[in-house]
C-alpha positions, -999 to +999 in steps of 0.1 A: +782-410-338+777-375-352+747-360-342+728-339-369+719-301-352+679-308-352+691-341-325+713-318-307+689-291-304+658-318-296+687-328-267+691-298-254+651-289-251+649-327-233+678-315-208+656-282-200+621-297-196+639-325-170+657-298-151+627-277-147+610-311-133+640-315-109+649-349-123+678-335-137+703-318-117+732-309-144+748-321-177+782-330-182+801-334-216+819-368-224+842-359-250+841-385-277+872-414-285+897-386-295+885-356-285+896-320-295+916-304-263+884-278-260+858-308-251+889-324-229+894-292-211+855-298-202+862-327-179+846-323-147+824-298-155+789-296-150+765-274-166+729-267-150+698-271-174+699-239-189+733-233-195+744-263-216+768-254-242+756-266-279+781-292-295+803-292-313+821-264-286+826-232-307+866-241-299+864-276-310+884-286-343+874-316-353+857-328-385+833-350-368+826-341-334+815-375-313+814-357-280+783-366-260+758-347-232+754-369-199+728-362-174+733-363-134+702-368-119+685-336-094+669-343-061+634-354-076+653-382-100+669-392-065+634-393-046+617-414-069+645-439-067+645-443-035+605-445-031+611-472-063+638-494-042+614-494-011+581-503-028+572-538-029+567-548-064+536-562-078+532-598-089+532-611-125+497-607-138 
C-alpha cells in the first residue's frame, strides 16, 4: 500500500515518542513485494528512534514504493511483557 507523506511523517513522530518511552528499541525497513535494490540493500538494518530514514529511500526507483517501517521493541516494551505474562488475570466481570 502506498503511504501518502502526512502517514509517513505521522509514523515517523509515533517511532520517536515510543523510543523516547523505551518501548521501542529500533526500526527496521521491510522492503515491499518487489523492492527497489536500495530498500533490499536495507535488510538487516536497524535504525534507532531518531535516525529513521523517511520512505521512499532517496535511492529508491520505484513508482509506488510499498516498503514498510517495523518496530523492535526496547527494554521497557520487554519489561512490561514480562510483568503482563506473570500477572494473574482478572476474572470476566
Amino acid at each position: 500500500m502506498h503511504k501518502t507523506p502526512k502517514q509517513i511523517a505521522r509514523t515517523l513522530r509515533a517511532f520517536r515518542n515510543a523510543h523516547r518511552l523505551g518501548l521501542l528499541g529500533s526500526v527496521h525497513i521491510s522492503p515491499g513485494p518487489v523492492a527497489c535494490e536500495a530498500a533490499r540493500s536495507q535488510y538487516g538494518v536497524q535504525y534507532l528512534g531518531n535516525a529513521v530514514p523517511r520512505l521512499p529511500l532517496a535511492q529508491c526507483t520505484r513508482d509506488h514504493c510499498e516498503c514498510e517501517y517495523v518496530p523492535v521493541g526496547g527494554k521497557q516494551l520487554r519489561r512490561l511483557r514480562v510483568i503482563g505474562k506473570s500477572s494473574p488475570e482478572l476474572p470476566p466481570k
